[in-house]
C-alpha positions in Angstrom: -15.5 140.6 -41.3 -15.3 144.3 -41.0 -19.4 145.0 -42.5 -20.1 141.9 -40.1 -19.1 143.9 -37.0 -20.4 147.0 -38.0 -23.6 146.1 -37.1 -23.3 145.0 -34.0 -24.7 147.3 -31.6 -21.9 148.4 -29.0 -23.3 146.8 -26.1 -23.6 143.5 -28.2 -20.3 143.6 -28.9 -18.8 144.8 -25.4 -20.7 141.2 -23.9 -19.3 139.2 -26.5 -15.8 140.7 -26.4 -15.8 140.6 -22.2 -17.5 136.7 -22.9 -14.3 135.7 -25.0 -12.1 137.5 -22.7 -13.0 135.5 -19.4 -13.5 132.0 -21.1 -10.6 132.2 -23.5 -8.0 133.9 -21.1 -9.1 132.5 -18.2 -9.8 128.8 -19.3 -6.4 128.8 -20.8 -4.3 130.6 -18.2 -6.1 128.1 -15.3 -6.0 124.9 -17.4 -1.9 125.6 -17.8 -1.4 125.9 -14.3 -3.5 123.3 -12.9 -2.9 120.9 -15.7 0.8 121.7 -15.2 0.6 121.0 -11.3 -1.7 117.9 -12.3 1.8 116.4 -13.8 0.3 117.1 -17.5 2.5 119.2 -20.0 0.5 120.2 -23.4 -3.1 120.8 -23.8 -3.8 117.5 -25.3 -3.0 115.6 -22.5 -4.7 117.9 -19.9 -8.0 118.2 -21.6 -8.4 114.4 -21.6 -8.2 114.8 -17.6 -11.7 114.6 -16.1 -10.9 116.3 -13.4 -10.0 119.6 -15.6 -12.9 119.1 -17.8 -15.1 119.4 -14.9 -13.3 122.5 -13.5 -13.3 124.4 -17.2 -17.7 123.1 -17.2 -17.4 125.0 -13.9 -14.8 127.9 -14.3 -17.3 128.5 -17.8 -20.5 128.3 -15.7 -19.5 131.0 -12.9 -17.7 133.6 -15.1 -20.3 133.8 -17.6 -23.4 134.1 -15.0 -23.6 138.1 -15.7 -22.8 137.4 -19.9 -26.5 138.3 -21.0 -28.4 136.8 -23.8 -26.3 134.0 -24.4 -27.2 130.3 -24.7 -24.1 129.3 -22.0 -24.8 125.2 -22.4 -23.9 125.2 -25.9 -21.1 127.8 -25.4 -19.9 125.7 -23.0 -19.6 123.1 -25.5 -17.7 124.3 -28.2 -15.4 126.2 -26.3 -14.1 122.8 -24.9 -14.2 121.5 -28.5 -12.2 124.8 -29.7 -9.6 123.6 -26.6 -9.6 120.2 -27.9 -8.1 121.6 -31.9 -7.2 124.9 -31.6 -5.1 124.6 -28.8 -4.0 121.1 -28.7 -0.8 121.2 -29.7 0.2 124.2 -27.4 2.5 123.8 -24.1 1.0 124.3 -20.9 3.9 126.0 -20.0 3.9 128.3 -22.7 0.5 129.5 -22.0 0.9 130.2 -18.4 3.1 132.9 -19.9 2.4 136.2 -18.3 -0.6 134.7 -16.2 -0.9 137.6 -13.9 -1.5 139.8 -16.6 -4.3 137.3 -17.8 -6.5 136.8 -14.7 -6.4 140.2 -14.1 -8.1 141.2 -17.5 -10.0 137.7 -17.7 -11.2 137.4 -13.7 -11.0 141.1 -11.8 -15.0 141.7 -13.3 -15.8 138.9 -12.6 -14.5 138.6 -9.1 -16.4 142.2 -8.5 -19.4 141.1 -10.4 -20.0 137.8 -8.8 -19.7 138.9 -5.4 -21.7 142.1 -5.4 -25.1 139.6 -6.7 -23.8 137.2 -4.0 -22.8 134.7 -6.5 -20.1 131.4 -6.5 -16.4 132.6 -7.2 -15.0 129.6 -6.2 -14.0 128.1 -9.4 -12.0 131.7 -9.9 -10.3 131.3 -5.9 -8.9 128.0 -7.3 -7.4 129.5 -10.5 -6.0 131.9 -8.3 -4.7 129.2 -6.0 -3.5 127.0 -9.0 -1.2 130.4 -10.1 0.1 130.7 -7.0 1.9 127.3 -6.1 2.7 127.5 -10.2 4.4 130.6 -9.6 6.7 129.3 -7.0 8.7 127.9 -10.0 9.1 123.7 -9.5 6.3 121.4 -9.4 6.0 118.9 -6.4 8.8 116.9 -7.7 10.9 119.7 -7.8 11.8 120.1 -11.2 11.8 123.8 -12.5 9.1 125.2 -14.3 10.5 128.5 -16.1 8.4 131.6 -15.3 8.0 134.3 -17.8 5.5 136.9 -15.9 5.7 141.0 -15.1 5.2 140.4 -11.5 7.5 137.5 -10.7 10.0 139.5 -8.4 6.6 140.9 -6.6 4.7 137.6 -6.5 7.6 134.7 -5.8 8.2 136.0 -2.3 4.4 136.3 -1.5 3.7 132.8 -2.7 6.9 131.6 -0.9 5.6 132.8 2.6 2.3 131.1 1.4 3.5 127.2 0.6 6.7 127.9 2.8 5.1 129.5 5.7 1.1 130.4 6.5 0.6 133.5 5.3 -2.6 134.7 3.6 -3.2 135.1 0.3 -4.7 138.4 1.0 -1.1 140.4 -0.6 -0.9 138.0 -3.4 -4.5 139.0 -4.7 -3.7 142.5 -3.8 -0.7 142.2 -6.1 -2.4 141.0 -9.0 -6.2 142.0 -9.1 -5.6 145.2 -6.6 -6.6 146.3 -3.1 -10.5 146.6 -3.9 -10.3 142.7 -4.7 -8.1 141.8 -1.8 -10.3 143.8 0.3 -12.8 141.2 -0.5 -13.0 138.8 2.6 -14.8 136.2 1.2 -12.8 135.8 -2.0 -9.5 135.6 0.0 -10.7 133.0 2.4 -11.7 131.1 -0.5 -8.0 131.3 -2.1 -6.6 130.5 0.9 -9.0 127.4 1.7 -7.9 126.2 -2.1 -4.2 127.1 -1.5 -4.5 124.4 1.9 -6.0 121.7 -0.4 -3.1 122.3 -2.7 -0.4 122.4 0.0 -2.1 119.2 1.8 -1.7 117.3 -1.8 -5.4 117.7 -2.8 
């Protein structure tokens, strides 16, 4: 492995380490939280859902638009047949583990990225929307979902005066991905457009 890697040139590598990064990461860490709010508990389950296929096709298709010199169809493809083994046996829960951590590193360059070419990011506002009612800590039937994250004291009351009351997502994003993203109209308003679907049962 080690004379394999060795020659790679370093910008090869960078692309393909920042490619695995936001599919990987990201996939997983918005998979757990939608599947989880989608009434699904382990990956096998929630990768059978349509309706998560299509968003992973999506999330996959947005994040990797600046990933150069890579064939993204067939990517695509067997990073959704990697979910299918690899991780089928893992707990949604379990991988929603530390999520704030996780979009940051898997979805700030991309967020930056996208929107300075004046390309989608909505698939990324909806991951960021699915964190957010995850993080409030019961799913709509009220049961408790255990949160294990760095930022939960900072990020429970945001998402509480989001889902409770009508505030903005603008302080949440701040929280996680910094001011420079929050200061990004167009992201926010997309979160909270997602975050109304959510609350309305969508």
């Amino acid at each position: 492995m080690a004379s394999a890697l060795s020659v790679l040139i370093p910008e090869e590598h960078t692309a393909m380490e920042g490619m695995k990064l936001r599919v990987l990461q990201g996939g997983l860490t918005s998979v757990a939280c939608l599947g989880y709010l989608l009434g699904h508990r382990d990956v096998s389950a929630g990768i059978s859902d349509e309706r998560l296929l299509y968003f992973l096709r999506a999330y996959f298709s947005e994040v990797l638009v600046t990933v150069p010199d890579v064939d993204l169809d067939e990517y695509k493809l067997s990073l959704i047949a990697q979910f299918r083994t690899v991780h089928v046996r893992d707990k949604l829960e379990r991988i929603a583990q530390n999520g704030s951590m996780k979009l940051f590193n898997a979805m700030r360059g991309p967020i930056m990225e996208l929107l300075e070419i004046g390309e989608s990011v909505d698939m990324i506002a909806l991951a960021v929307a699915a964190f957010s009612r995850y993080m409030m800590g019961a799913d709509e039937h009220g049961v408790t979902i255990i949160i294990k994250d760095p930022l939960t004291a900072t990020l429970y009351p945001l998402v509480w005066t989001m889902y409770c009351g009508s505030a903005s997502s603008k302080k949440l994003i701040d929280a996680i991905f910094g001011a420079e993203v929050g200061e990004k109209a167009e992201f926010v308003a997309l979160v909270d457009e997602w975050v109304a679907e959510i609350k309305a049962g969508g």
